[in-house]
N, CA, C and O atoms as a GROMACS GRO file, in nm:
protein
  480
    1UNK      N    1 -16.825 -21.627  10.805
    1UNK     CA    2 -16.797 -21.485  10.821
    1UNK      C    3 -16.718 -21.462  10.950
    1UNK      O    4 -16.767 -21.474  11.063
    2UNK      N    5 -16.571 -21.424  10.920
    2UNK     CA    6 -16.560 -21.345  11.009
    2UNK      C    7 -16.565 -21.202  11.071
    2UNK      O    8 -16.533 -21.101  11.008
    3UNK      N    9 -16.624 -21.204  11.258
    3UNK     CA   10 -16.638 -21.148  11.359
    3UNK      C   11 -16.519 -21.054  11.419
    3UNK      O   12 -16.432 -21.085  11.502
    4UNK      N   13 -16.542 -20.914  11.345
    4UNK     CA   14 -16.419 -20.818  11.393
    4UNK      C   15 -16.387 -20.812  11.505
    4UNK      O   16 -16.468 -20.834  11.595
    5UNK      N   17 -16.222 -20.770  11.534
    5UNK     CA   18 -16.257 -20.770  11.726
    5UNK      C   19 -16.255 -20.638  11.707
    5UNK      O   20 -16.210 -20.578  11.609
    6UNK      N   21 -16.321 -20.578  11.836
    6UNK     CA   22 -16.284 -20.448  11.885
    6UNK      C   23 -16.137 -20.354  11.881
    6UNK      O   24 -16.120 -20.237  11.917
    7UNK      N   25 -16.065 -20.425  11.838
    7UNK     CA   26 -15.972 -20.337  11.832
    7UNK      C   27 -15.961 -20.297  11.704
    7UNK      O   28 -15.897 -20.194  11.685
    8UNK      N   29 -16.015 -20.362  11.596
    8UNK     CA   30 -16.024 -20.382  11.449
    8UNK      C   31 -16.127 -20.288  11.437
    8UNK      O   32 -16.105 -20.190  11.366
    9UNK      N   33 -16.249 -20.300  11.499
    9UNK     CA   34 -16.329 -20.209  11.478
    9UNK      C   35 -16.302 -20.055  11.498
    9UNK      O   36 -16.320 -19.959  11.422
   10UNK      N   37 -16.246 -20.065  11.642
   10UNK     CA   38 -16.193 -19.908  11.685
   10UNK      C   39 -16.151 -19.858  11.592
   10UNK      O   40 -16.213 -19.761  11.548
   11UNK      N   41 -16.015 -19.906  11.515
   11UNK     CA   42 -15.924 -19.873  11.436
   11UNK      C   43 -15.992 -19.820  11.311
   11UNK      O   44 -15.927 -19.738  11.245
   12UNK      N   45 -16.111 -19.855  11.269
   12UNK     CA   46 -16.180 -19.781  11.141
   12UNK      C   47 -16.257 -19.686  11.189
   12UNK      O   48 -16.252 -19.580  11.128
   13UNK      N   49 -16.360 -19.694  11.323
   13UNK     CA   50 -16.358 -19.579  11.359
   13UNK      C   51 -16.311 -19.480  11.398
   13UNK      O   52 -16.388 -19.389  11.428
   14UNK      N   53 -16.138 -19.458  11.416
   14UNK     CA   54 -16.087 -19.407  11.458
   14UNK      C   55 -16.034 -19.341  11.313
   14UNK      O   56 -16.043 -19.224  11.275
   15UNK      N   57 -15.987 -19.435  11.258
   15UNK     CA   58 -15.965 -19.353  11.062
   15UNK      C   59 -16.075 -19.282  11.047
   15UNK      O   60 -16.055 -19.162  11.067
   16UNK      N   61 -16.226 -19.321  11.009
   16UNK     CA   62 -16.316 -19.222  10.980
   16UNK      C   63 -16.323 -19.075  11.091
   16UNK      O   64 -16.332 -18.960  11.047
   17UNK      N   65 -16.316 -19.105  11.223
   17UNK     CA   66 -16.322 -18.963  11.344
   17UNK      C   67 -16.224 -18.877  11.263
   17UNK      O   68 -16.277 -18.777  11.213
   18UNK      N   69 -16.092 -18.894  11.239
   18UNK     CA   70 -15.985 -18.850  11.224
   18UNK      C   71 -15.968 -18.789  11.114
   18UNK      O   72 -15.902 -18.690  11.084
   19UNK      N   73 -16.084 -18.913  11.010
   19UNK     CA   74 -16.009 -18.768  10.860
   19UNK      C   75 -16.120 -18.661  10.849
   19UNK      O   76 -16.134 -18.592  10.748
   20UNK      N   77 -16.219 -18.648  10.992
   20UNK     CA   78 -16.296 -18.523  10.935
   20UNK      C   79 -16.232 -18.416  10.966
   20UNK      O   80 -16.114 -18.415  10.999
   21UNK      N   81 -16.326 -18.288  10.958
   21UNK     CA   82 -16.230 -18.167  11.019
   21UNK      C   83 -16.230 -18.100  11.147
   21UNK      O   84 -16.330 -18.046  11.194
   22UNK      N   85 -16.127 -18.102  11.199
   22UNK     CA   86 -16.113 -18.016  11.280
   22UNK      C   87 -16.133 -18.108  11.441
   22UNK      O   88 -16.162 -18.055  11.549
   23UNK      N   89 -16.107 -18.252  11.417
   23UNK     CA   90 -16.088 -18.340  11.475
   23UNK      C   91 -15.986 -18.417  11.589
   23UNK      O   92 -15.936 -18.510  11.525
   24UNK      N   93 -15.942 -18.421  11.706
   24UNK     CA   94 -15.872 -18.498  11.757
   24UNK      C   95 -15.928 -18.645  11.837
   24UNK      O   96 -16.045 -18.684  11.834
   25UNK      N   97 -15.833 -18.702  11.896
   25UNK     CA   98 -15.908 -18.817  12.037
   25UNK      C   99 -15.812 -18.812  12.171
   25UNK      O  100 -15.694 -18.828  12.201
   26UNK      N  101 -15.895 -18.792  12.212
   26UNK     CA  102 -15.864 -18.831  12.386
   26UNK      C  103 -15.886 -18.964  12.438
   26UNK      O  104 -15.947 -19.048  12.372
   27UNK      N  105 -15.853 -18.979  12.516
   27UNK     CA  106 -15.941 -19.059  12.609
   27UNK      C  107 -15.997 -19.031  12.742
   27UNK      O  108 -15.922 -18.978  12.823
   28UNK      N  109 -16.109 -19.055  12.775
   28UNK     CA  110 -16.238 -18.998  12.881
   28UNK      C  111 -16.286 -19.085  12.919
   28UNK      O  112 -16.350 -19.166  12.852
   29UNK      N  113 -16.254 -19.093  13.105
   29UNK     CA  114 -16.318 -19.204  13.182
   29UNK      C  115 -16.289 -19.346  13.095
   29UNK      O  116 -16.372 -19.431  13.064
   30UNK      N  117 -16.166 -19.343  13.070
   30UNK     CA  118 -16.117 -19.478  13.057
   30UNK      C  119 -16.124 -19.490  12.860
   30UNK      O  120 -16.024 -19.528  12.799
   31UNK      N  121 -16.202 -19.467  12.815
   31UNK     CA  122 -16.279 -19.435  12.610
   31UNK      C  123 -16.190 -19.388  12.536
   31UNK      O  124 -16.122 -19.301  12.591
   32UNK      N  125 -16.162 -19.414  12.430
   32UNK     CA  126 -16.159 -19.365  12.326
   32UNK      C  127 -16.266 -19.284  12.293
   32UNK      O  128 -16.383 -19.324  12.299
   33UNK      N  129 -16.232 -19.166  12.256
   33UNK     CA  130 -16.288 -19.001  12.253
   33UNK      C  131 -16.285 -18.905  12.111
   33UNK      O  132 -16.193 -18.831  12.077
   34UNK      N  133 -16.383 -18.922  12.057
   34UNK     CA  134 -16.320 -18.838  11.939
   34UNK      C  135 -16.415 -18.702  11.963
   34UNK      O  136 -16.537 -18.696  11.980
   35UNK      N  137 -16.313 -18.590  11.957
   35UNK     CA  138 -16.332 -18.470  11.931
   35UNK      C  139 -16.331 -18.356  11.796
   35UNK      O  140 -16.225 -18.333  11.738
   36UNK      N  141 -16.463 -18.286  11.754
   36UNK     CA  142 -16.442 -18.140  11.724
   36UNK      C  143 -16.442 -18.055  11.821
   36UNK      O  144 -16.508 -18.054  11.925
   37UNK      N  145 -16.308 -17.932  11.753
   37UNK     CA  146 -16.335 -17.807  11.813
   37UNK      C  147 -16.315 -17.846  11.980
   37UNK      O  148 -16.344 -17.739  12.034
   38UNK      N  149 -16.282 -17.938  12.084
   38UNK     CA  150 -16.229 -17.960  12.156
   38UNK      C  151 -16.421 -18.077  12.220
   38UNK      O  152 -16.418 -18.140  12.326
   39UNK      N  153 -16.515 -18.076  12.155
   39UNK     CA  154 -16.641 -18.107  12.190
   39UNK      C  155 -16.625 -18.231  12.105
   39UNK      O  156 -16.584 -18.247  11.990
   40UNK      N  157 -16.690 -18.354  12.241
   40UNK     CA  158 -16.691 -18.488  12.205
   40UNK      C  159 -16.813 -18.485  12.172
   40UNK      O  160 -16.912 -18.446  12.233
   41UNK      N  161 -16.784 -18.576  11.965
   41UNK     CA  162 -16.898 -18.628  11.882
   41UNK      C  163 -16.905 -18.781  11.857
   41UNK      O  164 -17.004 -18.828  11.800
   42UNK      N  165 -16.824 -18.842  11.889
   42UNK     CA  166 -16.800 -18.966  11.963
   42UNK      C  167 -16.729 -19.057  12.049
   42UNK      O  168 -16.616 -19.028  12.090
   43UNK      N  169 -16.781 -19.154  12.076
   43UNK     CA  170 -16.684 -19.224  12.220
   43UNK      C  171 -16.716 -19.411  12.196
   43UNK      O  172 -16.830 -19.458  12.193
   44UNK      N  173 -16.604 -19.484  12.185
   44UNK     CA  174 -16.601 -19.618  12.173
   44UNK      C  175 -16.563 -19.668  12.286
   44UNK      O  176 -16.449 -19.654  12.328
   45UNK      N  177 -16.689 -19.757  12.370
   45UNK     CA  178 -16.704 -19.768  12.474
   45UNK      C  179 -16.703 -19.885  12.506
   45UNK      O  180 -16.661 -19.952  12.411
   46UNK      N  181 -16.743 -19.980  12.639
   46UNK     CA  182 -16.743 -20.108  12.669
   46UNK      C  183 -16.875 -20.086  12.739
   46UNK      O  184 -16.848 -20.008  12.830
   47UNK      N  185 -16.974 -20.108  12.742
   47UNK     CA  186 -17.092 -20.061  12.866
   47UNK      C  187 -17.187 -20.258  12.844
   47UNK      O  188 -17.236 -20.318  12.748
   48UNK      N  189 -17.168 -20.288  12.985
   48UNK     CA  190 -17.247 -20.393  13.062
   48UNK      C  191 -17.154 -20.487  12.935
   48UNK      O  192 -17.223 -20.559  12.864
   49UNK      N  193 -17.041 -20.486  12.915
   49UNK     CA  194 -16.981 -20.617  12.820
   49UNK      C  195 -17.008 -20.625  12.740
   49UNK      O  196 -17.005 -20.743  12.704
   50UNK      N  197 -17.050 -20.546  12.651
   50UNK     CA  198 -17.065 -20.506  12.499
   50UNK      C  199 -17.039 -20.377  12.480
   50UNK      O  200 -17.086 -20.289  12.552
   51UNK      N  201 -16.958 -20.355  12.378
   51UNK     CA  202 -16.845 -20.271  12.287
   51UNK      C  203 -16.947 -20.198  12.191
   51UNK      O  204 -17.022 -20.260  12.116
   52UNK      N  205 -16.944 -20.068  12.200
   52UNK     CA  206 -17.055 -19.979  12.160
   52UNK      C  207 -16.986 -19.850  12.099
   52UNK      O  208 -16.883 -19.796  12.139
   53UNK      N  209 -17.048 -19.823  12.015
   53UNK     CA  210 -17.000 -19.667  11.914
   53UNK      C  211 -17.093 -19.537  11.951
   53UNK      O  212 -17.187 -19.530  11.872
   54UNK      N  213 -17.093 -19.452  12.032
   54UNK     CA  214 -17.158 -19.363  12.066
   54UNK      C  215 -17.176 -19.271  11.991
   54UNK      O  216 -17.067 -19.237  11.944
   55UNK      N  217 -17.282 -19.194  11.941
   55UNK     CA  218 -17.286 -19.078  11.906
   55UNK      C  219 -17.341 -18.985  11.886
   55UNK      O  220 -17.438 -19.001  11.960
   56UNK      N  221 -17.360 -18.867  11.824
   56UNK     CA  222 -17.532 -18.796  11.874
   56UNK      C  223 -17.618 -18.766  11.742
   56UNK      O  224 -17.572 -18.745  11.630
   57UNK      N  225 -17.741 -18.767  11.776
   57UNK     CA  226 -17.798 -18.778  11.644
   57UNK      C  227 -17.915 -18.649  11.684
   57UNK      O  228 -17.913 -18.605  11.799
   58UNK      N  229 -18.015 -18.594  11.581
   58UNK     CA  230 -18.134 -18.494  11.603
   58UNK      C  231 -18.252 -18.609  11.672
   58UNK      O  232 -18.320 -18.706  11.640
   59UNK      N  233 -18.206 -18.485  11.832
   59UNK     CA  234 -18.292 -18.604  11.918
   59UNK      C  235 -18.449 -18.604  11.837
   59UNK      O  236 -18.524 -18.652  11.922
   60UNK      N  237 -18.495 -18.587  11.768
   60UNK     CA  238 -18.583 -18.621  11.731
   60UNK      C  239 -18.604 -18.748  11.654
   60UNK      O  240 -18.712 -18.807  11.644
   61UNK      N  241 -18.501 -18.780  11.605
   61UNK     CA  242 -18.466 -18.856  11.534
   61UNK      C  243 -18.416 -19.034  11.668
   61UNK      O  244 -18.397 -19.155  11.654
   62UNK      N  245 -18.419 -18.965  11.744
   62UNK     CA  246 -18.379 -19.117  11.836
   62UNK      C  247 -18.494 -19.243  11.815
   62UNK      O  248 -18.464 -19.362  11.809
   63UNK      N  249 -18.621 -19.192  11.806
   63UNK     CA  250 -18.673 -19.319  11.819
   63UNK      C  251 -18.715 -19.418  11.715
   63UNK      O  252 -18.781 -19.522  11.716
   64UNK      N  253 -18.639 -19.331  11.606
   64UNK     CA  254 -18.634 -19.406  11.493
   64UNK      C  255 -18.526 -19.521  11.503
   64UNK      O  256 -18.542 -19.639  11.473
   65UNK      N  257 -18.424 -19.467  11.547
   65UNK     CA  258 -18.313 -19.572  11.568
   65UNK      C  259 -18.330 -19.640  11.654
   65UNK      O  260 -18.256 -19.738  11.654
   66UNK      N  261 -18.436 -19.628  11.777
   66UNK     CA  262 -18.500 -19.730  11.882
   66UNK      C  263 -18.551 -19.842  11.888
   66UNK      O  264 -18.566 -19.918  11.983
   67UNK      N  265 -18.593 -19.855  11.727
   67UNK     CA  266 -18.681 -20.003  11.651
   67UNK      C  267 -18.585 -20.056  11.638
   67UNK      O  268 -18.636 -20.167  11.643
   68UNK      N  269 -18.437 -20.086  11.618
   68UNK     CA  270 -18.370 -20.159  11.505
   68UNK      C  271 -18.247 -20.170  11.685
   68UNK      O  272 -18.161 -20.091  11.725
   69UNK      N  273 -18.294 -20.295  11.744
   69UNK     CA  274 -18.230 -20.364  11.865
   69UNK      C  275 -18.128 -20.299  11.915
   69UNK      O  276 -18.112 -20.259  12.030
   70UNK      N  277 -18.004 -20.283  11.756
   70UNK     CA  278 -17.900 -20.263  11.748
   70UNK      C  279 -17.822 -20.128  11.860
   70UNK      O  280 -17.711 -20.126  11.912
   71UNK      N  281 -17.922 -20.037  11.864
   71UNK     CA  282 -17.909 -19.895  11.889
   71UNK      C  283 -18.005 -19.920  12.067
   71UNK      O  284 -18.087 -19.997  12.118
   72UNK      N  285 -17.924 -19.800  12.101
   72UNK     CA  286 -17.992 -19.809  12.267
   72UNK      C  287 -17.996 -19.642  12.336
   72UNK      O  288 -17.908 -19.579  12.277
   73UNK      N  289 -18.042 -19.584  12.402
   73UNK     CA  290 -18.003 -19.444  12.447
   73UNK      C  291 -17.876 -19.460  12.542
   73UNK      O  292 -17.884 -19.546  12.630
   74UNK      N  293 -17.743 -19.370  12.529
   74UNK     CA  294 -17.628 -19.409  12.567
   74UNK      C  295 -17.682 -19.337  12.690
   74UNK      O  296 -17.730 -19.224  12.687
   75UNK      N  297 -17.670 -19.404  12.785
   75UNK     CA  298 -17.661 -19.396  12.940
   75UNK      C  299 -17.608 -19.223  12.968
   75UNK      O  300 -17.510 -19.173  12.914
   76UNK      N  301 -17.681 -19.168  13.044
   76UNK     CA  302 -17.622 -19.005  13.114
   76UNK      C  303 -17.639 -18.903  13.000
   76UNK      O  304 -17.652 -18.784  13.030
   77UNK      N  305 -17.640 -18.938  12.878
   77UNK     CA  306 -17.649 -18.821  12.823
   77UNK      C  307 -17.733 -18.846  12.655
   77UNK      O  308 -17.716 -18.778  12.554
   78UNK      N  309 -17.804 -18.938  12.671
   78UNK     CA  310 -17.845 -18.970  12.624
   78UNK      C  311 -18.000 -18.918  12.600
   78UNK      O  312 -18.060 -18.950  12.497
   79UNK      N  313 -18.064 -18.832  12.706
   79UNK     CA  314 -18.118 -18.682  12.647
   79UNK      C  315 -18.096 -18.596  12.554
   79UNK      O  316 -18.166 -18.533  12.474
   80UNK      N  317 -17.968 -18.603  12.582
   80UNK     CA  318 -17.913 -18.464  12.483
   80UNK      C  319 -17.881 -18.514  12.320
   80UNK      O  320 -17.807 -18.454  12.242
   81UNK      N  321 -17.941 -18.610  12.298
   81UNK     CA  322 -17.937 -18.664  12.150
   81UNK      C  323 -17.861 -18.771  12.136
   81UNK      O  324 -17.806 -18.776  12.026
   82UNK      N  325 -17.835 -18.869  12.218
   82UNK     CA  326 -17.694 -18.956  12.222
   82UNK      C  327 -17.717 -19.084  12.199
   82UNK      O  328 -17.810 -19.131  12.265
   83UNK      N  329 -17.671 -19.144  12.136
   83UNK     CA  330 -17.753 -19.318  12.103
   83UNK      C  331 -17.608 -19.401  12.074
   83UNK      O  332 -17.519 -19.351  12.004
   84UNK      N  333 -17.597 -19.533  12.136
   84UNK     CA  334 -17.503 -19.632  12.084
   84UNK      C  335 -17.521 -19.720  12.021
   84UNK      O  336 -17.632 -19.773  12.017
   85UNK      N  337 -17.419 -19.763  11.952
   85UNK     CA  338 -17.465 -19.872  11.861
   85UNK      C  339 -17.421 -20.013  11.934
   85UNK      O  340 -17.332 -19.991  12.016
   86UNK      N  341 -17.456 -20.141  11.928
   86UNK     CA  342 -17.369 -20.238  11.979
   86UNK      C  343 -17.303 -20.285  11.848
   86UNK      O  344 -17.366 -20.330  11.752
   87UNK      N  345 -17.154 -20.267  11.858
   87UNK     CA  346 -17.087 -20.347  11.761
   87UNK      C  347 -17.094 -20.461  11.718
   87UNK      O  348 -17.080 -20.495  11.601
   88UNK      N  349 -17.112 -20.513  11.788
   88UNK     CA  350 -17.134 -20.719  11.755
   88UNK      C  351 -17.264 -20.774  11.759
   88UNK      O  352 -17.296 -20.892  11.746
   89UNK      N  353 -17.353 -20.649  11.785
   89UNK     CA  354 -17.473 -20.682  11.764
   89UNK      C  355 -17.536 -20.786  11.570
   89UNK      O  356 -17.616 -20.874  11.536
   90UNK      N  357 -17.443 -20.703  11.512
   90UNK     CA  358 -17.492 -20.782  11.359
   90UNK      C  359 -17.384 -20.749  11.283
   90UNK      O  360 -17.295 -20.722  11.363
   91UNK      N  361 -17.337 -20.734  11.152
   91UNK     CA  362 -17.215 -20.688  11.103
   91UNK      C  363 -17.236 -20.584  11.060
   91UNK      O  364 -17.314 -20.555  10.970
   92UNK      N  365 -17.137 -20.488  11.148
   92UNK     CA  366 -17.165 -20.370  11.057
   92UNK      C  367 -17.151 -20.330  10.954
   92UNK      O  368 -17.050 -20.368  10.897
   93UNK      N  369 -17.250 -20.229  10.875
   93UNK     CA  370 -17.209 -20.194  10.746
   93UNK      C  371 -17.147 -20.004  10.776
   93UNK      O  372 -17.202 -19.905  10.825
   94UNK      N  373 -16.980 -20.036  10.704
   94UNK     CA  374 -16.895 -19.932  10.740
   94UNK      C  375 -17.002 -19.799  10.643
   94UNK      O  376 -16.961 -19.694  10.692
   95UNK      N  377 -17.061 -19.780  10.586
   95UNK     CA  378 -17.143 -19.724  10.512
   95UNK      C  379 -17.206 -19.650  10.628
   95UNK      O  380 -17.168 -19.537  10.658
   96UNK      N  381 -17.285 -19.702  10.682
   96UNK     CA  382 -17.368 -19.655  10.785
   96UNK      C  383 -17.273 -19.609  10.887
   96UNK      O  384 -17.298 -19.508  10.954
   97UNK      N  385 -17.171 -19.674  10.901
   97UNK     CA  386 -17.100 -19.625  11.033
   97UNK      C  387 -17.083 -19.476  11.016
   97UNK      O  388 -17.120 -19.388  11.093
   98UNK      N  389 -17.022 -19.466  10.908
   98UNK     CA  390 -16.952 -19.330  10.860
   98UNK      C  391 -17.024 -19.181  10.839
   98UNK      O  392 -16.981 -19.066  10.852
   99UNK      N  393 -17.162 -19.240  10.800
   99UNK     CA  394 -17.276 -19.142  10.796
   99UNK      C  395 -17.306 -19.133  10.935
   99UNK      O  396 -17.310 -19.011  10.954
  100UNK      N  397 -17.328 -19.189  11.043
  100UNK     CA  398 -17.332 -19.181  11.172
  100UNK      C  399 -17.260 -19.101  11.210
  100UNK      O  400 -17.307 -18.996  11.255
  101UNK      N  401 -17.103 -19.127  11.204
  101UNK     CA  402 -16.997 -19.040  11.277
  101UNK      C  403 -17.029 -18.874  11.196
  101UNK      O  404 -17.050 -18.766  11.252
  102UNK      N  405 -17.025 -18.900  11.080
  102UNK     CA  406 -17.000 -18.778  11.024
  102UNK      C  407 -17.114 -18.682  11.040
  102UNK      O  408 -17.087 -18.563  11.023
  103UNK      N  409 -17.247 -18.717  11.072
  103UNK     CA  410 -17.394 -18.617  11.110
  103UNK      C  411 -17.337 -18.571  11.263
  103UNK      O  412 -17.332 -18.460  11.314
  104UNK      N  413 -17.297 -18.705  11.312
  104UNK     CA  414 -17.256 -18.650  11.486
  104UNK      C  415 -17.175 -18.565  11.490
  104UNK      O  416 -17.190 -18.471  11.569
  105UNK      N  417 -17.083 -18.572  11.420
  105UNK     CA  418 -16.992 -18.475  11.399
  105UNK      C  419 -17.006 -18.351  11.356
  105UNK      O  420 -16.929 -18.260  11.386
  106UNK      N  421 -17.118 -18.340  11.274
  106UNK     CA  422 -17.159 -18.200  11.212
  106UNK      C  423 -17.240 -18.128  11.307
  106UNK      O  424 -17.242 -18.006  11.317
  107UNK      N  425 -17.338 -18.251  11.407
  107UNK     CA  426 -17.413 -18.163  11.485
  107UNK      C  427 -17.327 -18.118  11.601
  107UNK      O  428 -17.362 -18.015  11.657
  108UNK      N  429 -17.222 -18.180  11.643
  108UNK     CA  430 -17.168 -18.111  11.758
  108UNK      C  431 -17.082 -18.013  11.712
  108UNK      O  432 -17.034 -17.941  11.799
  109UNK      N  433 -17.046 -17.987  11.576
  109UNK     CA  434 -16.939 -17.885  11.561
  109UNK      C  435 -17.036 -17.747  11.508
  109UNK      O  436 -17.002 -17.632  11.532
  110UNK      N  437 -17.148 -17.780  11.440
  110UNK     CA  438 -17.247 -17.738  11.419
  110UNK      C  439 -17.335 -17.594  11.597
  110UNK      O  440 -17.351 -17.473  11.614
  111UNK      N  441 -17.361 -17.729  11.676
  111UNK     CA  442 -17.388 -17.669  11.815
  111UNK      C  443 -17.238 -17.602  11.872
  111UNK      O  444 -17.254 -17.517  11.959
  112UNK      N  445 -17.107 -17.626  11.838
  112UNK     CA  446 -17.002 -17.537  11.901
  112UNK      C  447 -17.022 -17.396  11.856
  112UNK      O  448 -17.031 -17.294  11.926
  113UNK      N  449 -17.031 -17.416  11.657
  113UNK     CA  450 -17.015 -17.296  11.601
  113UNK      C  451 -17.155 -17.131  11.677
  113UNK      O  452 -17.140 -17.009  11.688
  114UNK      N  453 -17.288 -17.240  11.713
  114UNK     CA  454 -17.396 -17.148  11.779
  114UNK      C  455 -17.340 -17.081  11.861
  114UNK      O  456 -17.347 -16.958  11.874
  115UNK      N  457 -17.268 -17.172  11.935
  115UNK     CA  458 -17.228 -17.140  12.072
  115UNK      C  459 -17.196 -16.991  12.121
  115UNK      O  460 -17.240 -16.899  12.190
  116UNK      N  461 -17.046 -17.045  12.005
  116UNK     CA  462 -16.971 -16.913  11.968
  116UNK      C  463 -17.006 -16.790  11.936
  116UNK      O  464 -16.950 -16.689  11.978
  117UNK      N  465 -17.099 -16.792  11.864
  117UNK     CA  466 -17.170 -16.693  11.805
  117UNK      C  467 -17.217 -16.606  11.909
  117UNK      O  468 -17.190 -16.486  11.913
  118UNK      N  469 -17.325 -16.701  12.038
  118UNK     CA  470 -17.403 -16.627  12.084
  118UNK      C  471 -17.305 -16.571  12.224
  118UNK      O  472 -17.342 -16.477  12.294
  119UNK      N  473 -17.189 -16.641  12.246
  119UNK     CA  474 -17.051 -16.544  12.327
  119UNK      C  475 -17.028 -16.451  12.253
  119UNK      O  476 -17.021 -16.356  12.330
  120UNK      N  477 -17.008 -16.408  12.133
  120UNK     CA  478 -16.930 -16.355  12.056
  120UNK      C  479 -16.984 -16.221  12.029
  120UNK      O  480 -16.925 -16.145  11.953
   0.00000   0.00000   0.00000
């Protein structure tokens, strides 16, 4: 079996960030950045030499993903619902990736739309 590199990997996470809605990427403190609504729902990172997929999940839901090695609380903001995956930790299944990005994605565009509301 081959072992994707990171740039291979980025590149599908960067197709899935991209065809949701209402989506761009930056880059932040050095990352690849994917944005709704101008609010980052994920970030492909390098942290302590392993290559990691950030993203946010119903913090209630973190310590479920806490059993399975793979997943870690992403450093600084990782209160606020935030968990990484390590890429090379096992092979990923793009299945899972995509359901990942796309909940993160709903909850941060989800928490913009509150936002708005309660300015509004």
């Amino acid at each position: 079996m081959t072992v994707m590199t990171s740039d291979a990997i980025l590149k599908r996470v960067r197709g899935i960030c991209l065809s949701l809605d209402d989506t761009a990427e930056r880059v932040s403190w050095g990352h690849p950045t994917f944005t709704v609504g101008g609010r980052t729902f994920a970030v492909f990172e390098e942290y302590k030499d392993e290559w990691c997929m950030c993203f946010r999940v119903e913090k209630a839901h973190q310590p479920l993903f806490l059993k399975d090695p793979r997943f870690f609380i992403t450093p600084y903001i990782g209160k606020q619902g935030w968990l990484s995956l390590r890429v090379h930790a096992s092979p990923l299944t793009w299945k899972e990736v995509r359901e990942l990005l796309v909940e993160s994605h709903r909850l941060v565009a989800s928490a913009k739309t509150a936002s708005s509301r309660r300015r509004g």
